[in-house]
C-alpha positions in Angstrom: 287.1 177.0 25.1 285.3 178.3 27.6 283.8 181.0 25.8 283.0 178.5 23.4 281.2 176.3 25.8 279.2 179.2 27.7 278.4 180.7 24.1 277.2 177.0 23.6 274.8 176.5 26.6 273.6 179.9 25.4 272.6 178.9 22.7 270.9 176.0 23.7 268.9 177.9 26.5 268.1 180.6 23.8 266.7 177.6 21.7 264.8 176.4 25.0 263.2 179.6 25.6 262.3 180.3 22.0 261.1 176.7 22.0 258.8 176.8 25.2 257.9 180.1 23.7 256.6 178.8 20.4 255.1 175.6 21.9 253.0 177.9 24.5 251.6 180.0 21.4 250.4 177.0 19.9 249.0 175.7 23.2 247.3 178.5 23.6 246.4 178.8 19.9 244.9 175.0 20.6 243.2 176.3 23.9 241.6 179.2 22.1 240.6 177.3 19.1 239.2 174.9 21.1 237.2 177.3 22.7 236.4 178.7 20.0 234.9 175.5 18.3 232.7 174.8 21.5 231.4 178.0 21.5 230.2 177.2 17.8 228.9 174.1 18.5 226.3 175.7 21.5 225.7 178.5 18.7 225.0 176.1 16.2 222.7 174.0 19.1 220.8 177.0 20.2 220.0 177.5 16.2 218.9 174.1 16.4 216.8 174.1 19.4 215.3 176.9 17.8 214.4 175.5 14.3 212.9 172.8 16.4 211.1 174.8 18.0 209.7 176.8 15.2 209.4 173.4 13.1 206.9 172.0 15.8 205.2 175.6 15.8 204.9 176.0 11.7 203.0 172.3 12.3 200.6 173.9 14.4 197.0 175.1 13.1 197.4 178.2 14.3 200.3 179.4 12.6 198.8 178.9 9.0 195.8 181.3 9.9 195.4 184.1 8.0 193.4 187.1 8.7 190.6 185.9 6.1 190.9 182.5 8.0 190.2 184.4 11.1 187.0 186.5 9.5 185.9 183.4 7.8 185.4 181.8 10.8 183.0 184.8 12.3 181.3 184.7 8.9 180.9 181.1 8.4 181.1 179.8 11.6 178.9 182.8 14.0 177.2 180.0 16.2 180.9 179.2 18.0 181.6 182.1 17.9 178.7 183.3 19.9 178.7 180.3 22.5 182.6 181.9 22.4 181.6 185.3 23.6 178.6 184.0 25.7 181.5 181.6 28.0 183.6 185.2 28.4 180.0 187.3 29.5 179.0 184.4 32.0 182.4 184.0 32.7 181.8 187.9 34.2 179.0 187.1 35.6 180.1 184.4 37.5 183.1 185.5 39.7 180.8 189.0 40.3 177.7 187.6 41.4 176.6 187.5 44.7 176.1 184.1 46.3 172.4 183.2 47.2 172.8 182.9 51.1 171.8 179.4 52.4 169.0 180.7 54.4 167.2 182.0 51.4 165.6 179.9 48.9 167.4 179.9 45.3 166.7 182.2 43.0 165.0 181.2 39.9 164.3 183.5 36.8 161.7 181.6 35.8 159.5 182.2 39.0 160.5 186.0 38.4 159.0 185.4 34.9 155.7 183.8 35.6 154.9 186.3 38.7 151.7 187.2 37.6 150.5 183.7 36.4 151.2 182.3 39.8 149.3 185.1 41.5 146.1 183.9 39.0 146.5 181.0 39.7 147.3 181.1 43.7 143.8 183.5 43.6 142.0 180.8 41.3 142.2 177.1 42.7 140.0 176.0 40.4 141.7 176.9 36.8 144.7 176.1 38.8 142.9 172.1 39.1 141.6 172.5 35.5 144.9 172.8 34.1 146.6 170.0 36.2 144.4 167.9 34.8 144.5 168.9 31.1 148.4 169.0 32.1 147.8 164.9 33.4 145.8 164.2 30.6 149.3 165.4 28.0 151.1 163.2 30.3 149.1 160.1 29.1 149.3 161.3 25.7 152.9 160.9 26.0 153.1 157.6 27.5 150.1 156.0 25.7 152.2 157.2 22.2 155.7 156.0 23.6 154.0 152.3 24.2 151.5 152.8 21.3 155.1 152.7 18.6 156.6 149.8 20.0 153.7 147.4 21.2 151.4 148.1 18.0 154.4 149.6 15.4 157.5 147.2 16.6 159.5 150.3 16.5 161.5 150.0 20.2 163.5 153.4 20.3 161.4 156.0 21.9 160.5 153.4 24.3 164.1 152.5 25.1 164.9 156.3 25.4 161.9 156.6 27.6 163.5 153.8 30.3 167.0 154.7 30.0 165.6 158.6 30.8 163.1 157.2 33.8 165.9 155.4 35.3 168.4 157.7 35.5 166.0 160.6 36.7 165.2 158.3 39.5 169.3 158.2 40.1 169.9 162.0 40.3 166.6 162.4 41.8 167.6 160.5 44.6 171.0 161.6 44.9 170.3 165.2 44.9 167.0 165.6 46.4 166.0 169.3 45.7 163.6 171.4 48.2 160.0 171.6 47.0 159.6 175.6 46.0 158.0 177.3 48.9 155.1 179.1 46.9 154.5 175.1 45.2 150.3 175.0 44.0 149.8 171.3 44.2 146.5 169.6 43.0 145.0 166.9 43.8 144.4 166.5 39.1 148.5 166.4 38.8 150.6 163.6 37.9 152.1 162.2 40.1 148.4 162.0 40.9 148.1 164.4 44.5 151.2 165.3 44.5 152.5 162.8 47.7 156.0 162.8 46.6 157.9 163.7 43.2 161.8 164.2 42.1 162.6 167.9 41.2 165.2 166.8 38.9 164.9 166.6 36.1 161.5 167.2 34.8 160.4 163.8 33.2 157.2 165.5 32.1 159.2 167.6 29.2 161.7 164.7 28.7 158.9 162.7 27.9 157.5 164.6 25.4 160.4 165.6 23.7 161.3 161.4 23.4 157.6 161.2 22.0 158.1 164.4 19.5 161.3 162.9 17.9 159.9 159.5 17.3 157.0 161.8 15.5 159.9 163.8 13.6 161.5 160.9 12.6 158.5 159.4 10.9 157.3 162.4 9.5 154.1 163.3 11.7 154.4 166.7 11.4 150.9 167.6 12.8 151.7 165.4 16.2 155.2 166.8 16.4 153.7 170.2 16.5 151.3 169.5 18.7 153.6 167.9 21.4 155.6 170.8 21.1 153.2 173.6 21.9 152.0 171.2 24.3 155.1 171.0 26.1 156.2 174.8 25.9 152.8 175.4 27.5 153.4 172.6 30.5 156.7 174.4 31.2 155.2 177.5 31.5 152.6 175.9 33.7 154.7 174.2 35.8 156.8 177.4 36.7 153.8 178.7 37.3 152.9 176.6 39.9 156.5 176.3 41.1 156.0 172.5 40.1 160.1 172.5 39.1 162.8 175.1 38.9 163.9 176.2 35.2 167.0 174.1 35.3 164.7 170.9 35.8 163.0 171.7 32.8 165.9 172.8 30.8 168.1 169.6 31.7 164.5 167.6 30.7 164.6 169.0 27.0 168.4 168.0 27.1 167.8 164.2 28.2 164.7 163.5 26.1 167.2 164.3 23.3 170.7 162.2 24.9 168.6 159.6 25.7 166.8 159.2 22.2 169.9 159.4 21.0 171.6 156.8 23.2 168.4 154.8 22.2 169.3 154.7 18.5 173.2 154.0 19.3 171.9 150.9 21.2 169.7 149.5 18.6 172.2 150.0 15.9 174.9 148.6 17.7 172.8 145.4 18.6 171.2 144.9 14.9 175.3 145.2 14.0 176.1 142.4 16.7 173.3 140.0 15.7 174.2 140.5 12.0 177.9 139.8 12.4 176.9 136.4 15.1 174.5 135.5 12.0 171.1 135.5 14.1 168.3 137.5 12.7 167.2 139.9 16.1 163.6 138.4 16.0 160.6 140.0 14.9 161.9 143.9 15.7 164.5 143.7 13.3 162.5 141.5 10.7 159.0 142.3 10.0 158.0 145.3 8.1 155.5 148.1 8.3 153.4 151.2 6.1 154.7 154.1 7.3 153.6 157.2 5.1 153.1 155.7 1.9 156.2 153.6 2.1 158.0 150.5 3.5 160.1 150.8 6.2 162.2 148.2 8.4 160.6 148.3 11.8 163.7 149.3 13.8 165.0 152.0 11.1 165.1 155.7 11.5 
């Protein structure tokens, strides 16, 4: 019997062991399997992350350029694409250049350029008076047309352009008060008449004229828009001659005669929309008409 019994409780701790045994496989089978299925599931989220990734990339413009695109755009497009290589050359130029020390006066290229016209004129005070006046006498031209369009032609814009320019000369002119050139030619024939006391920047002489030239290309005066033109590339040229203003004054004139023109005609527009939607007619700038080459225009139109 008690062979029976130990052959019993072996056979019960056999069944234990075999038992645990089996039971540890499958825990372990779980463990790995569960392992396994996490290991997937990153898998299958770094796939995702991916195909996100790439999805928001295929949206961009970029990624649907082809190489025709890309040569279209230097056949079709060469202006950006010049500005595009002009920003990487000045880019060079730039971080190489030598500083101008501040015990030196700037450097201009436009002096450089007119060296031997401000020699003639430094030897000849008296062509140097002559064309100050003629210079003055341009001036007036400007002016005289800028009031002549809106007082006698109700048309407003180049006279608008002309204030909104004037006033925010006086603004950077103040703020950033620029040395008078040390080789200046001053005459007592320049405007401002004598020369007493002037803003570098910007030149209102060329921002001037170019407000008065667009109000003549607007309307079609080709022969005045000409004129004011040539006229105004000559007064640049004599007032680096005369080291009346730097280039960049004159440069940054020709750019506000044509933003503030431009802001001019935003202005209008925007108030002739505001008085037609309040139901009021804008008085007689927005009512009257006029004969302007051959046809009828509205007096505030462009």
């Amino acid at each position: 019997m008690n062979g029976d019994t130990f052959h019993l409780r072996k056979s019960t701790s056999t069944l234990s062991t075999r038992s645990y045994c089996i039971s540890n496989k499958k825990h372990k089978g779980s463990v790995k399997g569960v392992r396994l299925k996490n290991k997937e599931m990153k898998d299958e989220n770094r796939i995702t992350g991916m195909e996100k990734r790439e999805g928001w990339l295929s949206n961009a413009f970029f990624m649907r350029l082809t190489a025709r695109d890309v040569f279209g755009v230097v056949k079709y497009h060469p202006l950006p694409c010049i500005f595009a290589a002009s920003l990487l050359f000045f880019m060079g130029v730039e971080y190489t250049l030598r500083m101008v020390p501040s015990s030196s006066p700037p450097f201009d290229l436009g002096f450089v350029a007119t060296r031997t016209l401000h020699r003639l004129l430094e030897s000849k005070p008296a062509l140097n008076t002559v064309l100050a006046g003629l210079n003055t006498v341009f001036v007036g031209m400007q002016m005289v047309y800028i009031v002549w369009v809106f007082l006698i032609e109700g048309r407003p814009r180049a006279t608008i352009a002309a204030l909104f320019m004037f006033t925010c000369r006086g603004i950077l002119g103040y703020v950033t008060q620029l040395p008078l050139p040390e080789d200046f030619l001053g005459s007592g024939a320049d405007f401002p008449v004598g020369n007493v006391s002037f803003f570098l920047f910007y030149s209102g002489h060329v921002a001037a004229s170019m407000i008065a030239s667009l109000d003549m290309k607007r309307v079609q005066r080709w022969k005045l828009f000409y004129l004011f033109d040539t006229l105004n590339v000559l007064q640049a040229i004599r007032l680096l001659s005369t080291r009346g203003h730097y280039t960049i004054d004159l440069a940054v004139g020709v750019g506000a005669g044509i933003l503030f023109d431009s802001l001019a005609g935003k202005y209008e527009e925007n108030r002739k929309k505001e008085l037609l939607t309040d139901g009021l007619d804008g008085g007689a700038f927005h009512n009257s008409k006029m004969h302007e080459n051959g046809e009828y225009i509205s007096v505030s139109s462009d």
